[in-house]
C-alpha positions as CSV (number, residue, x, y, z in Angstrom):
1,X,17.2,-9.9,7.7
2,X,18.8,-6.5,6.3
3,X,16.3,-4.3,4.5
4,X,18.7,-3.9,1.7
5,X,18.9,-6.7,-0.7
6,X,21.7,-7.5,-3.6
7,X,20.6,-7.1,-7.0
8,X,22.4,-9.1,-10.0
9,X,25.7,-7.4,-9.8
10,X,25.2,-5.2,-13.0
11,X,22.3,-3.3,-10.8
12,X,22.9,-1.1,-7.4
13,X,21.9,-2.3,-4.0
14,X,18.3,-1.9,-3.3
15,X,17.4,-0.7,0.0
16,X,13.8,-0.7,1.9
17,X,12.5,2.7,3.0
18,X,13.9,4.1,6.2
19,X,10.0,4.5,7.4
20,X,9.2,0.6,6.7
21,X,7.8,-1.4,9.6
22,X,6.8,-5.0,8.9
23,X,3.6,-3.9,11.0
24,X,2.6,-1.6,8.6
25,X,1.3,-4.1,6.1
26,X,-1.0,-5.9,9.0
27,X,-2.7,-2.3,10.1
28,X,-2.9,-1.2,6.0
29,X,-4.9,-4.9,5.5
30,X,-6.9,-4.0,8.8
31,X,-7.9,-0.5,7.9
32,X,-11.6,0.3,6.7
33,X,-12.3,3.3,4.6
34,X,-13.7,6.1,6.7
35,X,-15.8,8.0,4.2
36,X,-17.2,8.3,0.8
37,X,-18.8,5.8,-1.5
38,X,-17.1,2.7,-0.1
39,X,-17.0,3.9,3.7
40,X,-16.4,1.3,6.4
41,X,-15.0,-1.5,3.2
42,X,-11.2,-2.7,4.4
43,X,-8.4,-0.6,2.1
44,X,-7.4,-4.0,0.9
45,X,-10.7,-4.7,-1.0
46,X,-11.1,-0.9,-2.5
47,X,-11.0,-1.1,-6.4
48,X,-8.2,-0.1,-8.3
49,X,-10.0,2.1,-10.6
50,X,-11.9,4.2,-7.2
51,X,-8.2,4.1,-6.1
52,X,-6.7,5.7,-9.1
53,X,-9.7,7.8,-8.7
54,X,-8.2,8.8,-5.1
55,X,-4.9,9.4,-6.5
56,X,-6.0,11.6,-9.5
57,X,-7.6,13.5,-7.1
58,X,-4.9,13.7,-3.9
59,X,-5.0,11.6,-0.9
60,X,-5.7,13.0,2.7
61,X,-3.3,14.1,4.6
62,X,-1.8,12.2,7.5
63,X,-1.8,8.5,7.9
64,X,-5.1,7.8,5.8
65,X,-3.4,9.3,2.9
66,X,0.0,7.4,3.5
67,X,-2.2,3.8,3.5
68,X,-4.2,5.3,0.8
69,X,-0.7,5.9,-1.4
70,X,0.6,2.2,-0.5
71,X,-2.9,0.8,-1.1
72,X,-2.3,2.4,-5.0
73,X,1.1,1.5,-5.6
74,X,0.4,-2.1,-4.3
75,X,-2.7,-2.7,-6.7
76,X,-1.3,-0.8,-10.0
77,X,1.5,-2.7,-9.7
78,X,-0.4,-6.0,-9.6
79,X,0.7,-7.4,-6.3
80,X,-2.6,-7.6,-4.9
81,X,-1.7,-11.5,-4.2
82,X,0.8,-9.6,-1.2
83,X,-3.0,-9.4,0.9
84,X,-3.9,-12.8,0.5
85,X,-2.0,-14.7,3.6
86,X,-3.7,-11.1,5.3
87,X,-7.6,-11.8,4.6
């Protein structure tokens, strides 16, 4: 299946991020916090407001900061449920 997807025909065509691998979701759900007050806890189970928290802040650099970033936008947009079939 194509990345891009038609919307109703009053909206353009939505297309996925160049970057997206399918793959990505399994590693984010695997992927334990390395430091701070929730160190060694899977990304998946952080709480939204420590991750606002994050964001307010800045994530890390480099691929922590990436999950970190898709960890936020998943949960303050309220699809949380996306983990579920992952835990």
């Amino acid at each position: 299946m194509s990345c891009e997807t038609m919307s109703p025909e009053h909206y353009e065509p939505i297309a996925c991020p160049e970057s997206f691998d399918p793959n990505d979701l399994l590693e984010l759900a695997r992927m334990r916090m390395p430091f701070g007050k929730y160190a060694g806890r899977l990304l998946i189970d952080l709480p939204e407001p420590y991750v606002v928290w994050l964001a307010g802040k800045g994530f890390p650099a480099g691929k922590l900061g990436r999950m970190l970033s898709t960890i936020h936008e998943i949960k303050v947009n309220g699809l949380e449920f996306l983990f579920d079939p992952l835990r």
